[in-house]
N, C-alpha and C positions, 0 to 999 in steps of 0.2 A: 504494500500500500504506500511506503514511504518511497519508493523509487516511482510508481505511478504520481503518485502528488510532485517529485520535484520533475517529472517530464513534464507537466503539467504547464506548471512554474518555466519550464525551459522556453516549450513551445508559445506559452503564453507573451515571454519575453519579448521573445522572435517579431511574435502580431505584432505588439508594443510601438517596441522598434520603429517597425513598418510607419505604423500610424503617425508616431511623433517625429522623425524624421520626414516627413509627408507637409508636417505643420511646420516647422522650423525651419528645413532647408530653403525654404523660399523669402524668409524672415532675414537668411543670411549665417545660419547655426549648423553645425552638424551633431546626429545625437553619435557617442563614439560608445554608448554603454546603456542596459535595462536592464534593471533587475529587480526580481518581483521578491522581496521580504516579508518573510512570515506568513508565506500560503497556508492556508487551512484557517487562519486567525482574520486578525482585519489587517490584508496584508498595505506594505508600504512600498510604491514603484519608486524607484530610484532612477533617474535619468541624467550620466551624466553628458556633458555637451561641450562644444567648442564653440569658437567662433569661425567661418568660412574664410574670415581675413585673416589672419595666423595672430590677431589682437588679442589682450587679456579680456574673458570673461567678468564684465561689471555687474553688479548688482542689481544695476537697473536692468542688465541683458537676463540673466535670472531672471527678473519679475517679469517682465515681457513675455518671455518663453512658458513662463508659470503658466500665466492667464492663456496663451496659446493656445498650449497642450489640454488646459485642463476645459477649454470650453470644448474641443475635438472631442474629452473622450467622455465629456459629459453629455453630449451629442450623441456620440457611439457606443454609449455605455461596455465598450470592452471587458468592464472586470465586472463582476456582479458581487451585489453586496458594496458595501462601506471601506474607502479604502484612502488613504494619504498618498500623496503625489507632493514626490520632494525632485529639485530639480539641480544639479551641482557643476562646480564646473571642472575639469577636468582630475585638479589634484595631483597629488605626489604621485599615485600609482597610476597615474595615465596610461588607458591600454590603445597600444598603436595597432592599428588596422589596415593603416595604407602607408603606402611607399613613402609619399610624402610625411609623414607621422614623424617614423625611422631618419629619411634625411633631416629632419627639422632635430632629431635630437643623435647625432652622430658624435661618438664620444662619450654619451652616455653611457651606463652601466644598465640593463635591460635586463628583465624576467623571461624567459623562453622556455611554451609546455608543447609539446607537437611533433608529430615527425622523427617519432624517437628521442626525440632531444627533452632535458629537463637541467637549464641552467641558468647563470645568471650573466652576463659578461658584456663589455663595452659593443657599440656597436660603432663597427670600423666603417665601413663603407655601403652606398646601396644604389647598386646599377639597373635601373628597372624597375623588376618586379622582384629584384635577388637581393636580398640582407644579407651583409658579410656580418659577423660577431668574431672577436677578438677572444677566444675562449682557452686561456694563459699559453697565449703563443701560437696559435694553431687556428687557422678559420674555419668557422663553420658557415658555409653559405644555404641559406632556406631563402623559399618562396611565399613569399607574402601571401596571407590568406591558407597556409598549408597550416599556420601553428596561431599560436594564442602569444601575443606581446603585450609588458605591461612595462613601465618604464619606472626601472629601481632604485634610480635617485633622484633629487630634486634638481634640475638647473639653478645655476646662479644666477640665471636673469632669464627674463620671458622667451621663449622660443617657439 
């Protein structure tokens, strides 16, 4: 039952996704994360987001995006039952999705789960659709979209 409820939670993410990405992308945001919290209870969707200009996430862009998403899925009532809509902006563990993500933070120390690989390591270079990682000495080159990135340190200034 517990492995059906978090498919659930997966798939539902997924729609999510779809939806608020659908609302924001045209606003000028990209969604880069959903995730549905506390399924079975009164769950909490977490959406975090970018900006499409590579600028930092304001406050005022939060609230905008809030009232956005939340009139779409009050409309579409996607979740059923009573449920919190938090909206964030990207954060320390920013998970990188696309090529550009990776070049925007080259040099960094990255999270990498996919493709056999489970490690943490700088990312040296990104030709394409191919991520070099720097993983002590030795490249590992993956295809974007084959693995899951999450970015493992903070930058010292906006990127």
């Amino acid at each position: 039952m517990a492995d059906n409820m978090n498919n659930n939670a997966a798939n539902n993410s997924s729609n999510l996704h779809g939806l608020a990405d659908g609302v924001l992308r045209p606003l000028g945001f990209e969604v880069l994360d959903v995730q549905v919290q506390n399924p079975g209870r009164r769950p909490i969707v977490v959406i975090r987001m970018d900006r499409l200009d590579e600028q930092p996430v304001t406050v005022e862009d939060l609230e905008a995006a809030s009232r956005a998403v939340g009139a779409e899925f009050d409309r579409l009532d996607p979740i059923s039952g009573e449920y919190r809509l938090e909206l964030e902006s990207p954060g320390a563990k920013r998970p990188l999705t696309r090529a550009r993500h990776f070049e925007r933070m080259v040099g960094l120390k990255a999270r990498v789960r996919g493709e056999g690989h489970a490690f943490t390591a700088p990312i040296k270079a990104v030709q394409g659709e191919q991520v070099t990682f720097d993983c002590e000495g030795e490249d590992v080159t993956l295809t974007v979209g084959t693995f899951q990135g999450n970015l493992a340190e903070f930058p010292d200034r906006h990127r």
